[in-house]
Kinemage of the C-alpha trace (Angstrom):
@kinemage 1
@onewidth
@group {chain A} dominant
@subgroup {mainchain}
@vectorlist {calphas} color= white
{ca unk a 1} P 101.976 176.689 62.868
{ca unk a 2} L 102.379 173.623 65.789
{ca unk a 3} L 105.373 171.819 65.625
{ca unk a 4} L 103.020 168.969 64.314
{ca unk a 5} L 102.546 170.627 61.271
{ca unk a 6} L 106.650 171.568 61.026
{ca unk a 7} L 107.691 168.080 60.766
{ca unk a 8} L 104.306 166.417 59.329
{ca unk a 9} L 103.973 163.596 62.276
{ca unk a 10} L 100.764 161.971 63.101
{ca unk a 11} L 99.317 161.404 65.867
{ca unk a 12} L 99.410 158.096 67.398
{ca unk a 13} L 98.743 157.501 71.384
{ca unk a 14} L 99.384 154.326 74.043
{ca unk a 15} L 102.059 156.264 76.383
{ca unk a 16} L 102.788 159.210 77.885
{ca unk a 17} L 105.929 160.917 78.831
{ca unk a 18} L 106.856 161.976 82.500
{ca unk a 19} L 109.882 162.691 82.190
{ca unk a 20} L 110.717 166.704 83.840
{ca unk a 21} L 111.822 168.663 80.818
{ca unk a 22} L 115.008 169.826 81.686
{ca unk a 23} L 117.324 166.701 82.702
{ca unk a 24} L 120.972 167.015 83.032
{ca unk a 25} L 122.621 163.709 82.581
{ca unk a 26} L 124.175 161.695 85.411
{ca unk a 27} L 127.696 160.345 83.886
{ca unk a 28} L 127.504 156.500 83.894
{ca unk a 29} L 130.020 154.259 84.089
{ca unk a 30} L 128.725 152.712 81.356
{ca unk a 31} L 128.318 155.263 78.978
{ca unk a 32} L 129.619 155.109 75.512
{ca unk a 33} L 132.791 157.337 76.241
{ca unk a 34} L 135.098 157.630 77.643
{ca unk a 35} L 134.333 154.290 79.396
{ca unk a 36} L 135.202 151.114 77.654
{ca unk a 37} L 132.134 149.903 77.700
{ca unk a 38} L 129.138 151.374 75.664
{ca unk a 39} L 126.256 149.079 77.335
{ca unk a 40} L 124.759 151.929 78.919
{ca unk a 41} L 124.322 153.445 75.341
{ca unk a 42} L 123.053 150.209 74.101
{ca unk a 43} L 120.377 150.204 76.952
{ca unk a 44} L 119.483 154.558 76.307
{ca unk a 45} L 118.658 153.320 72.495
{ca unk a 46} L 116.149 150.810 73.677
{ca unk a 47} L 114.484 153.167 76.125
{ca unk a 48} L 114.332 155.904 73.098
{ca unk a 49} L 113.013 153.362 70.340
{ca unk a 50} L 110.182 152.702 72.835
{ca unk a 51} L 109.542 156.087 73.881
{ca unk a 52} L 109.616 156.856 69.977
{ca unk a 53} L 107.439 154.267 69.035
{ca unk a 54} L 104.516 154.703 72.202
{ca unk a 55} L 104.628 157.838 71.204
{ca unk a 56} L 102.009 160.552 70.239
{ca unk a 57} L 103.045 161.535 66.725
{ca unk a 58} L 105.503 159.996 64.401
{ca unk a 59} L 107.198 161.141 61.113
{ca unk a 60} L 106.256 159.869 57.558
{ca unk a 61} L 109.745 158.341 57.009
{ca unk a 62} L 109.363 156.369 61.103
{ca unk a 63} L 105.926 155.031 59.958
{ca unk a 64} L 107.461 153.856 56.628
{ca unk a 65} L 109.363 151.485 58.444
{ca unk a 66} L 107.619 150.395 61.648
{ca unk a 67} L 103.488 149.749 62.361
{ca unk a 68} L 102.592 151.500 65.150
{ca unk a 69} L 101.063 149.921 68.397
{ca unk a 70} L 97.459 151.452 67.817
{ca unk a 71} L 97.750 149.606 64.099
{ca unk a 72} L 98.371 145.660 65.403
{ca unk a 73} L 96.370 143.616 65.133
{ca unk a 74} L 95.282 140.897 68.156
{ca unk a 75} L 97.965 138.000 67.417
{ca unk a 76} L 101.014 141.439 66.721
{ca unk a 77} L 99.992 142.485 70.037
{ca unk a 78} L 100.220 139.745 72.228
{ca unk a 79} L 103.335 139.100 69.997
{ca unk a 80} L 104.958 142.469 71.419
{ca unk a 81} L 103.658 141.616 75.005
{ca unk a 82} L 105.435 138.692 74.885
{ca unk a 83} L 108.858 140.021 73.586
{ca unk a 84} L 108.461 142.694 76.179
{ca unk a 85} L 107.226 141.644 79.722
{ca unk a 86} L 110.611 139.870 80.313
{ca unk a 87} L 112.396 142.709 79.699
{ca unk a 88} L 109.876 145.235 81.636
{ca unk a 89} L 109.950 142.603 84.640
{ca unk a 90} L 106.020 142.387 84.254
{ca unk a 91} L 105.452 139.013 86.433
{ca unk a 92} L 109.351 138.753 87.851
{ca unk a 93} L 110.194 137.077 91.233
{ca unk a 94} L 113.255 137.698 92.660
{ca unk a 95} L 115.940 140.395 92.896
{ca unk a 96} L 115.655 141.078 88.883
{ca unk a 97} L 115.459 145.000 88.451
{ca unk a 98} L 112.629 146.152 86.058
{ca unk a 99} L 113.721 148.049 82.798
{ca unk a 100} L 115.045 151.707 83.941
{ca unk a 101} L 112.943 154.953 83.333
{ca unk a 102} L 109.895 152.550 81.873
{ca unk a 103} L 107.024 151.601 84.320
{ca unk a 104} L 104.381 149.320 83.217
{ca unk a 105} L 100.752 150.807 83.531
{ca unk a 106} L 99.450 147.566 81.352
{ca unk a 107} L 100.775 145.051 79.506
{ca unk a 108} L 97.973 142.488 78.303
{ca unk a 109} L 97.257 140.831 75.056
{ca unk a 110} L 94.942 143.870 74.248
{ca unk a 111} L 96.310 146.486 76.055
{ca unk a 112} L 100.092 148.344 76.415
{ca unk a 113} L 100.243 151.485 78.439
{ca unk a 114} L 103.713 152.453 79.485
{ca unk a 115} L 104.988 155.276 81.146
{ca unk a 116} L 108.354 157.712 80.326
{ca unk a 117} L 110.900 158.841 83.102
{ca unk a 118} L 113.887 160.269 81.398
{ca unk a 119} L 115.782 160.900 84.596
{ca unk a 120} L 114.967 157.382 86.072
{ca unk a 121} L 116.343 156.321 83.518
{ca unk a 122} L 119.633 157.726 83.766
{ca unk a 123} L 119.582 157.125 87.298
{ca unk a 124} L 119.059 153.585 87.136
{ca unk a 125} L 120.801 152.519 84.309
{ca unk a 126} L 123.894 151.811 85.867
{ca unk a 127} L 122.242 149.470 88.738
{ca unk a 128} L 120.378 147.552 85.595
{ca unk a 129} L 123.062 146.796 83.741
{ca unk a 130} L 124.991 145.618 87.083
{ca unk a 131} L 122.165 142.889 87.178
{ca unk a 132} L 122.505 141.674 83.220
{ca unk a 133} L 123.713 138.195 83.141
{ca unk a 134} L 126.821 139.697 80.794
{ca unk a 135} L 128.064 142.108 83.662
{ca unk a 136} L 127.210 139.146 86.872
{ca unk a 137} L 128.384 135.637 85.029
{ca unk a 138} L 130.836 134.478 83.012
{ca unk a 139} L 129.049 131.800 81.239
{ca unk a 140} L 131.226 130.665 77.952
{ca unk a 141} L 127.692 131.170 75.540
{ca unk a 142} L 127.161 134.826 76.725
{ca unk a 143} L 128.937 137.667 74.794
{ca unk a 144} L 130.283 140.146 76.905
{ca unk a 145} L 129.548 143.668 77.526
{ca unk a 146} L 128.046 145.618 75.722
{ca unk a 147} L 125.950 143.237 74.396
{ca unk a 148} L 122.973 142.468 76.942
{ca unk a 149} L 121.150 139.007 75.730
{ca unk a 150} L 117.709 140.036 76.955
{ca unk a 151} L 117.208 143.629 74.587
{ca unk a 152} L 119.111 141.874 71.976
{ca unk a 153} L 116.042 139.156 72.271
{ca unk a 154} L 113.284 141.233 72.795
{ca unk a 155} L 114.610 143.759 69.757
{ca unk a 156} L 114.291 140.522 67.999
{ca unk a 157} L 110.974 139.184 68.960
{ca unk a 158} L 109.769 142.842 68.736
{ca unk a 159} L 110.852 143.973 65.444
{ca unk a 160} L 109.342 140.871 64.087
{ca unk a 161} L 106.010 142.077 64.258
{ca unk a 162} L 106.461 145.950 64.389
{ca unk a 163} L 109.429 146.295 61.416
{ca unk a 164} L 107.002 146.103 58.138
{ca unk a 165} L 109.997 144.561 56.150
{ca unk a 166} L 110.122 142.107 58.793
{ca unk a 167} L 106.177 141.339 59.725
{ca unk a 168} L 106.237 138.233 57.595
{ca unk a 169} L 101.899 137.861 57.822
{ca unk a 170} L 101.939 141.547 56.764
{ca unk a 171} L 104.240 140.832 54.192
{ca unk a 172} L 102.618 138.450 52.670
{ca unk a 173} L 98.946 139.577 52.912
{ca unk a 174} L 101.087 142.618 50.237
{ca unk a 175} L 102.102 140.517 48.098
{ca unk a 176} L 99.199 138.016 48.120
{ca unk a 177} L 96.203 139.728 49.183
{ca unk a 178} L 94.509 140.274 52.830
{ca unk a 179} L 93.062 136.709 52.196
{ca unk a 180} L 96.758 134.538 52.110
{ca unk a 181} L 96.515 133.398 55.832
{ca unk a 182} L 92.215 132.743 55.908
């Protein structure tokens, strides 16, 4: 029996994983302990939600919550482009680091292909979150560490259209019919 068939996931496809499959983690010095700031873990949990959810197969009880990215529609798709290419660096000038461990293959309004580096990731964590606008400035509006304004945005903006309970036009089209927003 596959390990498909063990925990019942189906299979779903617009990444791939290149990660090597033995990685032994680089401490960061913003890890969640013993350091007193957890912003590293903040930034892992993002990286794994999108690895999850690009991902091949998913669980019953993961695809009870969240729509997967072959299952949007046109307008939920450039939606997620949009609450992502900031965050990914797609179109960036300037000395702005790129998401760590994630490299962009395609981002369009039709297309998201993303690629999976585990130990990138760890390896340039540290240097991202050096560059967030919490760690460099001290504005007065900005919360500090660990809270990092642009994945607490683009969670936001994201989980609006791929959270089911949140996907207000999917929502409604349940409780309404397909034909509310014609």
């Amino acid at each position: 029996m596959s390990w498909d068939n063990i925990i019942k996931a189906k299979k779903k496809k617009p990444s791939r994983d290149v990660s090597p499959k033995k990685n032994t983690p680089t401490p960061s010095r913003f890890s969640a302990t013993p350091s007193p700031s957890p912003q590293g873990l903040h930034v892992t949990k993002f990286y794994m939600f999108m690895k999850r959810w690009l991902a091949d197969t998913h669980t019953d009880k993961f695809l009870e919550f969240y729509i997967p990215y072959p299952e949007l529609e046109g307008r939920e798709r450039r939606s997620v482009k949009f609450a992502l290419e900031d965050l990914l660096a797609v179109g960036r000038f300037g000395n702005q680091t790129p998401f760590p461990g994630i490299k962009v293959i395609s981002l369009t309004d039709d297309e998201m292909e993303l690629e999976f580096d585990d130990q990138k990731h760890l390896d340039d964590r540290d240097k991202h979150i050096e560059n967030t606008r919490e760690v460099k400035n001290t504005y007065w509006w900005l919360k500090s560490a660990p809270h990092d304004s642009e994945i607490q945005d683009a969670w936001h903006r994201l989980t609006s259209t791929i959270k089911k309970s949140k996907n207000w036009r999917r929502v409604m089209a349940s409780k309404y019919g397909d034909n509310y927003w014609d």
